[in-house]
C-alpha positions, -999 to 999 in steps of 0.1 A, spaced: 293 -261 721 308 -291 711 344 -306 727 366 -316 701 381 -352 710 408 -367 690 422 -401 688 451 -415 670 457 -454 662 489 -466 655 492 -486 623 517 -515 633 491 -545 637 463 -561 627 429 -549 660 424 -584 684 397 -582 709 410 -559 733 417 -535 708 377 -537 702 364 -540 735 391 -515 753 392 -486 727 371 -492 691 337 -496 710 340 -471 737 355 -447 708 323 -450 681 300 -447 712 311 -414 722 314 -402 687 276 -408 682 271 -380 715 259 -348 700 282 -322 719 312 -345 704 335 -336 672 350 -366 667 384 -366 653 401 -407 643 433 -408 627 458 -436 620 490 -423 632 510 -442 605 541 -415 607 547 -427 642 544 -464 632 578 -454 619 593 -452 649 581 -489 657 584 -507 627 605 -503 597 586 -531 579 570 -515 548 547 -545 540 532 -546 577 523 -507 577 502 -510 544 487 -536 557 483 -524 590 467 -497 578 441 -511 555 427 -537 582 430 -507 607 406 -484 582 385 -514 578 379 -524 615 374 -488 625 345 -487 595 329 -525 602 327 -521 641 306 -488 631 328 -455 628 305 -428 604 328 -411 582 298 -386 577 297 -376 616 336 -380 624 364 -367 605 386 -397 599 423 -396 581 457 -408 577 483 -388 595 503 -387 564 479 -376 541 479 -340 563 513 -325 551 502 -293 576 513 -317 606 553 -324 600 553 -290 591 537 -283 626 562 -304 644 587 -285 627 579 -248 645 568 -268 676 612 -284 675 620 -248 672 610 -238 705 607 -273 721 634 -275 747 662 -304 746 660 -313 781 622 -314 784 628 -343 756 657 -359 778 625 -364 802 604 -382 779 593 -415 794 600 -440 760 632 -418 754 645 -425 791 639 -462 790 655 -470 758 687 -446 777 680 -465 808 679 -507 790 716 -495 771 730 -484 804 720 -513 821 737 -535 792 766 -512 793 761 -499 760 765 -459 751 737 -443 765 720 -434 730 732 -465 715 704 -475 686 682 -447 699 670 -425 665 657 -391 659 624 -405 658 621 -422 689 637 -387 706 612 -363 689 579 -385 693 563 -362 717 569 -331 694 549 -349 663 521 -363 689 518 -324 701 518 -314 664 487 -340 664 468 -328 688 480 -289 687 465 -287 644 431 -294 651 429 -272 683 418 -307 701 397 -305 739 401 -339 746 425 -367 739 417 -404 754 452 -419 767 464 -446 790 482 -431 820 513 -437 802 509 -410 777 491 -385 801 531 -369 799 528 -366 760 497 -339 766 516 -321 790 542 -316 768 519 -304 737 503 -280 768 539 -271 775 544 -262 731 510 -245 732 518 -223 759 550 -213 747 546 -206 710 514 -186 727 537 -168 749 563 -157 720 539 -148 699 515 -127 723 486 -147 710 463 -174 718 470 -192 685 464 -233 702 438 -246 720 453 -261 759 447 -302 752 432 -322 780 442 -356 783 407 -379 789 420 -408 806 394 -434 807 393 -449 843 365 -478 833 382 -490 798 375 -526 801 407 -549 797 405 -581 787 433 -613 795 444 -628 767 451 -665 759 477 -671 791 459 -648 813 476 -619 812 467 -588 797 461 -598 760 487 -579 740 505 -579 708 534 -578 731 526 -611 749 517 -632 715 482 -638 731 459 -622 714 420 -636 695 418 -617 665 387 -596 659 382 -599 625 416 -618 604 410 -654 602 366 -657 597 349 -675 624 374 -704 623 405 -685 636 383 -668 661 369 -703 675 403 -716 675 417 -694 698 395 -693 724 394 -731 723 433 -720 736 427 -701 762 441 -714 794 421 -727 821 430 -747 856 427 -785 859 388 -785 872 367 -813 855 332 -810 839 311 -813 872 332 -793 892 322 -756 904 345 -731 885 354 -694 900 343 -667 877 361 -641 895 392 -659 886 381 -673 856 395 -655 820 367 -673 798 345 -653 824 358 -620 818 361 -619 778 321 -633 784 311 -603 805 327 -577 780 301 -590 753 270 -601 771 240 -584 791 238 -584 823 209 -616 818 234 -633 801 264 -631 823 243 -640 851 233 -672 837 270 -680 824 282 -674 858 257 -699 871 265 -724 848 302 -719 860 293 -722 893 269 -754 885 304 -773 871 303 -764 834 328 -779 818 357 -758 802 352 -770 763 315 -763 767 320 -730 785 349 -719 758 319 -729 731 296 -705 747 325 -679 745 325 -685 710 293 -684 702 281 -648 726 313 -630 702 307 -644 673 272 -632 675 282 -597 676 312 -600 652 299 -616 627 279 -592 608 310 -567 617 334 -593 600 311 -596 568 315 -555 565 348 -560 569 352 -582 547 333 -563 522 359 -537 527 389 -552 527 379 -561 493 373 -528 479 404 -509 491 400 -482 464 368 -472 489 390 -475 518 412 -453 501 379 -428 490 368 -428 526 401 -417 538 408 -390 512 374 -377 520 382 -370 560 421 -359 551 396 -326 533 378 -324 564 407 -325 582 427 -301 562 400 -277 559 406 -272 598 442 -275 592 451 -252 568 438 -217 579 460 -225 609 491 -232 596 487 -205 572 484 -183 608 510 -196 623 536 -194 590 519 -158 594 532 -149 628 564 -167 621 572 -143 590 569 -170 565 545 -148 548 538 -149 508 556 -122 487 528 -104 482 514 -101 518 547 -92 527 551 -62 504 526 -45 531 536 -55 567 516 -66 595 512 -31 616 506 -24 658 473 -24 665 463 18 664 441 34 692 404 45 680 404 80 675 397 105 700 361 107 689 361 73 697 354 58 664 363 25 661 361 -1 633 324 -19 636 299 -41 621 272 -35 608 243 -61 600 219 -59 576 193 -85 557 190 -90 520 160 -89 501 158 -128 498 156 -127 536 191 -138 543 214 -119 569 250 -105 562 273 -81 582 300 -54 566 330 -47 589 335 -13 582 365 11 595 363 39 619 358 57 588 331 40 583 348 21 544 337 -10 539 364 -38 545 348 -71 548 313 -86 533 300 -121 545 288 -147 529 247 -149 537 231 -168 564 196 -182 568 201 -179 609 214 -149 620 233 -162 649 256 -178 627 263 -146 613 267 -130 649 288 -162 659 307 -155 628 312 -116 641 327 -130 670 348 -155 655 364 -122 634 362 -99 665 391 -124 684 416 -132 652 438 -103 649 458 -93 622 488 -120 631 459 -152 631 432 -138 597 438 -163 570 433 -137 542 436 -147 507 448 -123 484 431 -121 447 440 -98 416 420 -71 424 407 -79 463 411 -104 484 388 -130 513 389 -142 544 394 -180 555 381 -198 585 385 -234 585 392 -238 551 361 -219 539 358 -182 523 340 -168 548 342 -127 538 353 -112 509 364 -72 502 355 -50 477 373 -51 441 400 -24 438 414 -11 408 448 -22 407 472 -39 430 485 -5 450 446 1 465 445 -36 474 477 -39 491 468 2 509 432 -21 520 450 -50 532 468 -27 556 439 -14 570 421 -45 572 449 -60 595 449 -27 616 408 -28 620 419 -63 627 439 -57 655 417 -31 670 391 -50 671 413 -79 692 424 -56 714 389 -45 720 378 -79 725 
């Protein structure tokens, strides 16, 4: 079974180093494991929040899509989109306000500092805090809670962010007397590497001291690390790695050989221009065939644009059957669904009949399943499978919907079922709209009882 992982990338800046070595590489490694799907998006609604500079978002999100793809991301293997382009996710965060509780909000960490920096300046509490800023943890549970996500990597400081979604989950569950989300784990990643930045520090957008990974060619690149701070020490005197910045970045890039032998040389009274040389030249090794793919890219930003499009299917086709449950359970059912109301689930008989499958194999060797009623009418047909434990895999997936979670597309004379976007079973044609609405009820009682049997 695979553990779905999701990661979301805010679209507000142009990726440095860090960026690379602290959450692009580690992120394409682990989407390469087998027992991974991979989900990547660029969370451009909440750059929102951060940035009300239209020009810096576009961009941001170009170079964004373009470092993810040059440092190695396979669109083919991971489902990458733009939060925006899934219109099933602000509807999402809509149902999840409905039941999210105000003062669970009032706890939010960013919500309680901004409170926290306008009391300590004597301003009104909520003085130039918006809507946005309040509800952010509703849209990143709306994130997480669409694609039924296992996994999502955070810092510590957003490990409160998946206990709300857990908290949204667990309630909308609870109302609705149905397992309709996945419980998100957060994945907190305890051997990230972080890397100082020009002054030492952590290097951050925040603190202005970043080396850019890709903007700027080779000559930007060389530049800044020709400004990274070092002591007074001169050429011929022993250097301390362990305290050393130059040393650090240069471990996050080499092999173990290679570190060993800069560390030496530190040790031996290398001097600081020709150690921040050797810097240069270990990254630009490995960037440099990165940054010509980039480059590559940046220049074709209708592909960019293809790419993207291409995952917001993949994404939607996960998407959209849920919603389309969840609008179900809600009430916000089509016209013509609604004509025939969901009913409770009906004991078997006293015989003990029950609705059942049946499986079977075609004549071109391919396996199929009816689900049939205790009367033993035929409700559902599959599709055909060449293995036939995707078709009992399938059985089970059908077994544990119920009624309230079947996306079940309704046609002139019949109708199909959905699961992640894909027709998966389809009923017999009926003669006019009266049969097909009577079958419809039955399907979502044999539905039921076969939930309630699970």
């Amino acid at each position: 079974m695979q553990t779905r992982v999701l990661t979301g990338i805010t679209t507000t800046g142009t990726p440095h180093l860090g960026n690379y070595v602290g959450a692009i590489r580690p992120a394409i490694e682990a989407s390469r494991r087998n027992d991974v799907d991979a989900f990547f998006f660029m969370a451009d609604y909440h750059a929102l929040i951060k940035s009300g500079d239209a020009a810096r978002i576009e961009r941001s999100r170009l170079e964004i899509a373009a470092s993810w793809l040059a440092a190695g991301l396979d669109p083919a293997r991971v489902t990458f989109y733009r939060q925006s382009d899934i219109p099933e996710i602000p509807e999402l965060t809509w149902f999840l306000t409905c039941i999210a509780a105000k003062g669970m909000l009032n706890r939010a960490h960013a919500y309680k500092a901004a409170v926290d920096r306008n009391t300590e300046a004597g301003e009104d509490a909520d003085a130039g805090i918006t809507a946005g800023l309040y509800m952010y943890p509703v849209l990143m549970a709306a994130d997480i809670l669409a694609f039924d996500a296992h996994k999502v990597p955070v810092g510590r400081d957003q490990i409160q962010h998946i206990e709300m979604a857990r908290d949204l989950a667990q309630r909308f569950n609870h109302i609705h007397g149905r397992e309709f989300f996945v419980l998100p784990e957060a994945l907190i990643e305890e051997q990230v590497a972080t890397l100082p930045g020009l002054d030492g520090r952590k290097m951050s957008k925040s603190y202005d001291n970043t080396i850019p990974l890709f903007a700027g060619g080779s000559k930007q690149l060389r530049e800044a690390i020709m400004r990274i701070v070092t002591d007074s020490r001169l050429p011929g005197e022993p250097k301390d790695p362990d305290s050393c910045a130059l040393f650090t970045i240069f471990r996050a890039f080499a092999s173990e050989l290679e570190t060993a032998a800069f560390r030496q040389a530190l040790l031996d009274g290398m001097g600081w221009g020709d150690a921040k040389q050797a810097l240069y030249e270990r990254i630009e090794s490995d960037v440099a065939p990165m940054r010509e793919h980039y480059e590559a890219l940046m220049a074709d930003p209708a592909g960019i644009e293809l790419i993207l499009q291409q995952g917001a299917l993949k994404a939607r086709a996960v998407a959209t059957p849920k919603i389309a449950a969840l609008r179900d359970a809600l009430g916000l059912r089509s016209a013509a669904a609604a004509t025939v109301p969901a009913s409770q689930p009906k004991p078997a008989s006293k015989l003990g009949k029950a609705p059942r499958f049946a499986s079977f194999r075609d004549a071109d060797g391919s396996f199929r399943f009816r689900l049939l009623s205790a009367e033993g009418e035929q409700l559902l047909l599959s599709i055909p499978f060449t293995d036939p434990k995707a078709a009992g895999l399938l059985q089970k997936r059908i077994r544990s919907l119920g009624a309230a979670g079947a996306a079940l597309q309704l046609q002139p004379s019949g109708m199909f079922l959905e699961l992640d976007g894909q027709p998966v079973a389809s009923t017999p044609d009926y003669p006019d709209e009266t049969s097909r609405d009577e079958a419809l009820e039955q399907l979502r009682e044999a539905l039921d009882q076969l939930a309630a049997q699970d």
